[in-house]
N, C-alpha and C positions, 0 to 999 in steps of 0.2 A: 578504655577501661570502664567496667559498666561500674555504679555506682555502689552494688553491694559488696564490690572489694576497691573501691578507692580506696587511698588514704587521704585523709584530711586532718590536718595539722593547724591547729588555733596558738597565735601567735606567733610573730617575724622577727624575736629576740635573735639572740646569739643560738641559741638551742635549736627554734624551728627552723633557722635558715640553714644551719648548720645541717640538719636532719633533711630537710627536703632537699638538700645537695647532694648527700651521699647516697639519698633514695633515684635519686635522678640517675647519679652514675652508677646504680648498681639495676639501675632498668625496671624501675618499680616507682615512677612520678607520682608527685602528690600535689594536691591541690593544697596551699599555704595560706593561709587569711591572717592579712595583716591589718591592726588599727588603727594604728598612728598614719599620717598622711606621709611623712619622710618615707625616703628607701630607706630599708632596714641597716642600720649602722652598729658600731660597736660600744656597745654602753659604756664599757671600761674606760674608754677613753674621749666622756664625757668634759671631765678638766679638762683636756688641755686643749680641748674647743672654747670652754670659758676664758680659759686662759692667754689663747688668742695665737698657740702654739700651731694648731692646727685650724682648716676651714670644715664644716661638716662634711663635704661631700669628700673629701682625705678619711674619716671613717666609716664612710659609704660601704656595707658588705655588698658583695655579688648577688643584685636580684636575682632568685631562681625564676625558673619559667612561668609554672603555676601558682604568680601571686595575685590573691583576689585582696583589697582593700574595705574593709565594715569589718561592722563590730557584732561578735555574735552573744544574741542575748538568751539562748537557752540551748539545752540537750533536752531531744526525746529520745531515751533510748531505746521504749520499745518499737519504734518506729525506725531508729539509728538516723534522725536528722538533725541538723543543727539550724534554730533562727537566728536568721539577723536582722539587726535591727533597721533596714529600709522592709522587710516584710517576707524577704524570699527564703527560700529553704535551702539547705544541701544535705543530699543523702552520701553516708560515710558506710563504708564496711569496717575499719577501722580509725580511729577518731582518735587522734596524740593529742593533751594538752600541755603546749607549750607556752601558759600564761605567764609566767613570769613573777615576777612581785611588784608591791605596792611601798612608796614611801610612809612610815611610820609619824603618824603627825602627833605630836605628842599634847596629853589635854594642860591645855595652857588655857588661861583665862583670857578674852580677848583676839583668840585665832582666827574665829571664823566670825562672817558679817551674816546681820539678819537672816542674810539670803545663803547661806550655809558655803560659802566662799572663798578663798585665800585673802585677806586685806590687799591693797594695794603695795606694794614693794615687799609684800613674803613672801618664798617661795620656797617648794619644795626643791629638790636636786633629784631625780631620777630620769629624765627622758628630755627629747633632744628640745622641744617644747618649754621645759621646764629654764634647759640651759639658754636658748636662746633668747628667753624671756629673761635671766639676769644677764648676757652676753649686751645687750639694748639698756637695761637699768647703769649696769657697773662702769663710771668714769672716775678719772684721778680727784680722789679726796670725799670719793662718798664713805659715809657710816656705817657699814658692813658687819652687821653680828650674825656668825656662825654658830647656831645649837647643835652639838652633839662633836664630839673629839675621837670619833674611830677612822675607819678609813674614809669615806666619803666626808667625814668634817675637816678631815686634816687636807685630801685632796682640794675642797671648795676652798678653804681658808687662802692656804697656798694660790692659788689663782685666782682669788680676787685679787690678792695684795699681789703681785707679777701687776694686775692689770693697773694699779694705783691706791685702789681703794686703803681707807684707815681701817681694818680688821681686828674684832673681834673675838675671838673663839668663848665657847663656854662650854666645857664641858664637865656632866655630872660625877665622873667620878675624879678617882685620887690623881689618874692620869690617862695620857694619852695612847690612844690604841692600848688602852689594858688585854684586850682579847687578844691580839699576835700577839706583842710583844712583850720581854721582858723590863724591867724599870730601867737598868742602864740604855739600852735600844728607846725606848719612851722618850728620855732625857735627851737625846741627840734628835728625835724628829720635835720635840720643845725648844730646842735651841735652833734648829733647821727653819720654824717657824718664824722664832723672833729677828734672826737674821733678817727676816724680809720686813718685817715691822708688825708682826703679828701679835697683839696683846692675846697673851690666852690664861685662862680663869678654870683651873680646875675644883673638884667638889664646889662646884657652883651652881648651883638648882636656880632654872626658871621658870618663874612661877606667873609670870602677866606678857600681854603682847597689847602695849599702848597702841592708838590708833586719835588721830583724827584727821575728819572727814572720810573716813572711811579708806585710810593710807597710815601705813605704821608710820609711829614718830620715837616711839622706844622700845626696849624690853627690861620690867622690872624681875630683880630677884630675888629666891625667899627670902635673903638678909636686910630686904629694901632699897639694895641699892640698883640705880638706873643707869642704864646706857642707851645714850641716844644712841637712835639707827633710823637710815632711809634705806636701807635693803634687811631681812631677816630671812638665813638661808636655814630650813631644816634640815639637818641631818642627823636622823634618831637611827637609825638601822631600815629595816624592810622587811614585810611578812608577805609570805605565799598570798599570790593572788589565786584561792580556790574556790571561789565565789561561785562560779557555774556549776564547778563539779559538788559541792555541796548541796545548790538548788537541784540537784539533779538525784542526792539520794547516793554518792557517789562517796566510799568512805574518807573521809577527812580527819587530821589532826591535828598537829600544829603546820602540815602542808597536804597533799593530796596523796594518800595512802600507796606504795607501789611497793611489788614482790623484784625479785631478781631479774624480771623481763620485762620490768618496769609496767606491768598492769597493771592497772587498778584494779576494785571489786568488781569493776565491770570487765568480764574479758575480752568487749571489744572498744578497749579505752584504755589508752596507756598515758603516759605523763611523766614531762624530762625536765628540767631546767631548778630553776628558782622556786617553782609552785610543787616540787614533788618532796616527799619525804620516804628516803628509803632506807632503812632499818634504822630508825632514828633519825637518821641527817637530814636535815635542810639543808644545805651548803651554800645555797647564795652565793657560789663563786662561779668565776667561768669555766673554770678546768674543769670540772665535774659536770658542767651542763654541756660544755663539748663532747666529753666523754659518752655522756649517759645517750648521746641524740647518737653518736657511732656505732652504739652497740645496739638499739633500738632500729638502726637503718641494717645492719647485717641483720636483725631478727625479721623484719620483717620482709627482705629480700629472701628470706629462707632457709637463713640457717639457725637450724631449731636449736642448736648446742651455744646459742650469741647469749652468755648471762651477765649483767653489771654486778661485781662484788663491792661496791663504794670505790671513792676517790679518796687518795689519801694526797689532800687539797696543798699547793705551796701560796701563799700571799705573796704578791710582788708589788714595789710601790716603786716606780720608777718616775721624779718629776724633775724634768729635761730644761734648760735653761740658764741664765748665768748664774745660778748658786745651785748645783746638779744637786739633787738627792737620792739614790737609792738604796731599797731597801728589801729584804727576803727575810718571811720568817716560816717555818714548817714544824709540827708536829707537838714534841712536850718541848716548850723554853723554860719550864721551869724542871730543877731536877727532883728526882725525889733520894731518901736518904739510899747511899749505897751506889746511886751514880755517879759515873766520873763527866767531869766538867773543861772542855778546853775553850779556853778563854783570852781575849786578847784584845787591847783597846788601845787607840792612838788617840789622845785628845785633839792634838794640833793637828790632824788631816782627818777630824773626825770620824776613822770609823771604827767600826766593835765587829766583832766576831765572837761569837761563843756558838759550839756544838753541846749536846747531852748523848754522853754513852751508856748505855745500859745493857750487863750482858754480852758486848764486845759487839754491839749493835747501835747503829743510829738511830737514837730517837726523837730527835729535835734539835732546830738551831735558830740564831738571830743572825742576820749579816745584814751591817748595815756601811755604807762606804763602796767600797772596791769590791766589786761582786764575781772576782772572775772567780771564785770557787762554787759556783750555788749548786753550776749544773753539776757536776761531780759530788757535790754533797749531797743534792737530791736526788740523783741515782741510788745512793748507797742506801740514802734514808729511804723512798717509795720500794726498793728491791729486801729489803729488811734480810739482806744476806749480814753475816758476819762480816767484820771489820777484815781487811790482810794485817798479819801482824806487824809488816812493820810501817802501819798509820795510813796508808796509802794516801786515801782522798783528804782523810786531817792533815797531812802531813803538808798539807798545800796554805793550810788556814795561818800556819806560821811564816809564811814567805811574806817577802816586804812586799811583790807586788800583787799581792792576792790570789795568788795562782791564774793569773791572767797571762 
C-alpha cells in the first residue's frame, strides 16, 4: 500500500484496535501506533485486574498486525504526516484519531510536587500503568481514599476493599452514580459498598492533598475535616484527549468535531472513540467507540453509504466475586410527568427494577440484582419500536426470577 492511501490509526484503545481489526478483515490494513508499552487491553475491565480477579494479560485484546509502538507528537496536514516522538515521520492518506481520554485531575491543593508530578501513593485510575501501580501499593489495611463516586469511583472503591484495604470514598455530590442511575438504584450500590467495608461520604468536597516528604499522608475537606491515607485514588471523570488535533488547527470542542462519517474538518482525518464528539456526544463508553470504529472500518473499505447516527449507549456494572453485584441502567431513569413507571424492589435479595414508558415506548430503566431481563429490555429500548400490547419484554421484569 503506497503511503498516500494508507490508513494510519493513532491509538491502541478499544476503538483503534477494534478499527484496524475490521480494516484487516475487510482487506484494507492499517498501520496502528500505539503508546503505552502493554499489548493493547480492555480498559473496562481495568478493576478487576486491581482487584486481583483477573491477571492483565486475561484482558490482553488481539494485537493486529500493523502495530508500531511511540508516541506521536504532531500532524502536518499539508504534508499528511505524522511526528513521533523518537524523530521519524509517517505519511497517512487517511489519518483516524483514536486518542482516547485523559483522567480529570481535579485542582486540589497539594496534588502535584514542585516538579509537576503525582505525590507519591496518588494516583490516577485510567491505564494499565496507572492500575498496576496501585495493584503493587494496595495490601490488607492500607488507607485508601477514593475521590469521585461515579463509575470508575465506585469500581476502584470496590476493589481496593476485595483486596483488604480500609476505603474511603468521597464523593461530591448528594449521591452515587447520580449520572445512571436513579436514588433507589444509588442506595443499593451504597449499600453494595459498605457491605465490603467501604466508608463513603457523599456531598463531601475535597479541598487539600497532605503530603510529607513528598508522599501523601492525608486528604483534607472543605468542612476541615481529615482523613488519613497512604493511597489517593482519583476518580473525577475523563475529557477527550484532542490535544494533537487541536495543535493541528483541527475543529475541536468539548472533543474532536465529527460529521456522520466521522470526519473531521479535515477530510482526510477521521476520529472514533473517547476523543470524538458527534452531534453533541462525547460518550466515553465502549459501545459507542466500538460502534463508531465498525462503521468507520465499512467506510473506509468502501462503502460510501457506511453513516454513524449516534449510540444509544447501555451502562453495565458488573463486579464478580463473593458479594456479586450487577447492575444496567439505559436511557431516561427518571420519568417525566405523564409517564408510566414499572417498578419493583426486593430489599432482602437486593434488587430493583424500574422501566420508564413513554408513549407505549421504552424509554429508560434501572436493573440492579438479577439481570436476566436487560437484553430484552434493551432491544425494545435501542429499537424504539412500540411496546406488544400485552407487556411483552415488561412482562418479564415482574417474574421472580428476572426473566432469566
Amino acid at each position: 500500500m503506497t503511503s498516500n492511501s494508507r490508513v494510519v490509526v493513532i491509538g491502541a484503545g478499544l476503538a483503534g484496535v477494534r478499527l484496524a481489526r475490521r480494516l484487516g478483515e475487510l482487506g484494507t490494513p492499517a498501520l496502528l501506533i500505539g503508546e503505552e508499552e502493554h499489548r493493547p487491553y480492555n480498559r473496562v475491565l481495568l478493576a478487576e485486574v486491581l482487584a486481583g480477579r483477573y491477571a492483565p494479560e486475561v484482558i490482553a485484546l488481539p494485537t493486529p498486525a500493523g502495530l508500531l509502538r511511540g508516541r506521536v507528537t504532531g500532524i502536518d496536514r499539508d504534508r499528511r504526516t505524522v511526528a513521533c516522538a523518537d524523530g521519524s515521520e509517517i505519511a497517512y492518506g487517511t489519518l483516524v484519531l483514536a486518542t482516547g481520554s485523559n483522567p480529570v485531575l481535579p485542582p486540589l491543593r497539594g496534588l502535584f510536587t514542585p516538579d509537576h508530578v503525582l505525590p507519591e501513593g496518588v494516583h490516577a485510575f485510567r491505564t494499565m500503568d496507572d492500575c498496576l501501580g496501585l495493584s503493587k501499593a494496595v495490601r490488607p489495611g492500607v488507607r485508601a481514599v477514593v475521590i469521585g463516586g461515579g463509575l470508575l469511583g465506585v469500581s476502584a472503591a470496590r476493589a481496593l476493599a476485595v483486596r483488604g484495604a480500609q476505603v474511603v470514598l468521597a464523593q461530591q455530590a448528594e449521591r452515587l452514580m447520580e449520572r445512571q442511575l436513579d436514588p433507589n438504584a444509588s442506595k443499593l450500590v451504597l449499600r453494595h459498598l459498605r457491605d465490603l467495608g467501604v466508608e463513603v461520604h457523599t456531598e463531601c468536597r475535597v479541598r487539600d492533598v497532605r503530603c510529607v516528604g513528598g508522599a501523601v499522608r492525608s486528604v483534607e475537606m472543605a468542612d476541615g475535616y481529615a482523613l488519613d491515607a497512604d493511597l489517593v485514588v482519583l476518580a473525577c471523570g475523563v475529557s477527550p484527549r484532542a490535544g494533537l488535533a487541536k495543535a493541528a488547527g483541527i475543529a475541536v470542542h468539548k472533543g474532536i468535531l465529527v460529521d456522520d462519517e466521522l470526519r473531521t474538518s479535515d477530510p482526510h482525518i477521521r476520529a472514533i472513540g473517547d476523543c470524538a464528539q458527534h452531534d453533541g456526544n462525547v460518550y466515553g463508553l465502549a459501545a459507542p467507540a466500538l460502534e463508531q470504529a465498525d462503521v468507520l472500518a465499512e467506510s473506509l473499505a468502501g462503502d460510501a453509504g457506511s453513516r454513524y447516527g449516534g449510540t444509544r449507549a447501555l451502562t453495565r456494572l458488573t463486579l464478580a466475586g463473593h458479594t456479586a453485584f450487577d447492575l444496567a441502567a439505559f436511557g431516561e431513569t427518571e420519568p417525566r410527568p405523564g409517564d408510566d413507571v414499572v417498578q419493583l424492589a426486593d430489599a432482602t435479595r437486593g434488587t430493583y427494577r424500574k422501566v420508564v414508558v413513554r408513549d407505549d415506548r421504552l424509554v429508560g430503566g434501572v436493573l440492579v440484582g438479577e439481570l436476566g431481563t436487560v437484553g430484552a429490555l434493551a432491544r425494545a429500548w435501542e429499537g424504539a419500536e412500540p411496546l406488544p400490547s400485552d407487556g411483552g419484554p415488561l412482562l418479564h421484569l415482574l417474574t421472580n426470577d428476572g426473566g432469566s
